[in-house]
C-alpha positions in Angstrom: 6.8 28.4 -19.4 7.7 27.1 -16.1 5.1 28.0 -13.0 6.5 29.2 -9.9 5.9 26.8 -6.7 4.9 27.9 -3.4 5.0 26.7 0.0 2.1 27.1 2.6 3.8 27.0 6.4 2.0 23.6 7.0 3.5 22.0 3.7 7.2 23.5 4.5 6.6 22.0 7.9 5.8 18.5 6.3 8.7 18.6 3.7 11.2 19.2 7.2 9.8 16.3 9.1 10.2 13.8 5.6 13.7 11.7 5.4 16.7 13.6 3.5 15.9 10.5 0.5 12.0 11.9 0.6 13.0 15.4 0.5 15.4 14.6 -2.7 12.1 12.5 -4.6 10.1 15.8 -3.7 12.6 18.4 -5.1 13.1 16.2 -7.9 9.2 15.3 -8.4 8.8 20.0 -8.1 11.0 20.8 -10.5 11.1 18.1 -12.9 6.9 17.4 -13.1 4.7 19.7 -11.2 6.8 23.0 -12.3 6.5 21.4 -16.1 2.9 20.4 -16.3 1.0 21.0 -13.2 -1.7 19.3 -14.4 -0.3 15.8 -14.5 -1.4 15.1 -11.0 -4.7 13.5 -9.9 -7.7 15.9 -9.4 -9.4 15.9 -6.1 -12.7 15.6 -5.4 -15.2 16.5 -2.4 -13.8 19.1 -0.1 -10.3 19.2 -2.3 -11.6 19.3 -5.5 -10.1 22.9 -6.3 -6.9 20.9 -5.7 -4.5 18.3 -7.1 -2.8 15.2 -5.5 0.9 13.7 -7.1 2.3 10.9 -4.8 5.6 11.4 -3.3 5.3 8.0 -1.9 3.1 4.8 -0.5 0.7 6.9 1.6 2.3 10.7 1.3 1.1 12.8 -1.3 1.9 16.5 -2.6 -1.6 18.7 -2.3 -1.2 21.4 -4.2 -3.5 24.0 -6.4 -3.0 25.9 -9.7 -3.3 29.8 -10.3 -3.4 29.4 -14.0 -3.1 33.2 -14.3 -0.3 33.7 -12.7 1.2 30.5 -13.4 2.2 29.7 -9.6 1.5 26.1 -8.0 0.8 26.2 -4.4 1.7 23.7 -2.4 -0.9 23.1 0.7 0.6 19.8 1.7 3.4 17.3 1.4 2.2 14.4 3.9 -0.9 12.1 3.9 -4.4 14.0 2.8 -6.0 10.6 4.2 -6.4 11.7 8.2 -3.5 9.8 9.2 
């Protein structure tokens, strides 16, 4: 079963600012990976570490958490996590 993804304001805000070639990798990267198998991005740790990380690019990154319950992925963010 596939989960459900969901966009916090700041990560649809991110996803608007990326180049229309980003915006493509990330559909494809949501429904093609992260919808399938959540899990098969990089744990967090330290502050994030109720999150997941899956790299879009060089330096951006999808943050995103899991409600297994429910099965919906939320994504947080869709630009750097590293203070940039």
């Amino acid at each position: 079963m596939n989960y459900e993804i969901r966009f916090s304001k700041l990560a649809a805000k991110d996803i608007k600012t990326l180049s229309p070639k980003l915006k493509e990798k990330v559909k494809n990267i949501l429904i093609e990976v992260i919808s399938e198998n959540p899990h098969a991005g990089k744990k967090l740790l330290g502050e994030l570490s109720q999150n997941f990380s899956y790299r879009i690019n060089l330096k951006d990154r999808l943050v995103y958490s899991i409600e297994e319950e429910n099965k919906i992925v939320y994504i947080k963010r869709a630009r750097t996590h590293y203070g940039q």
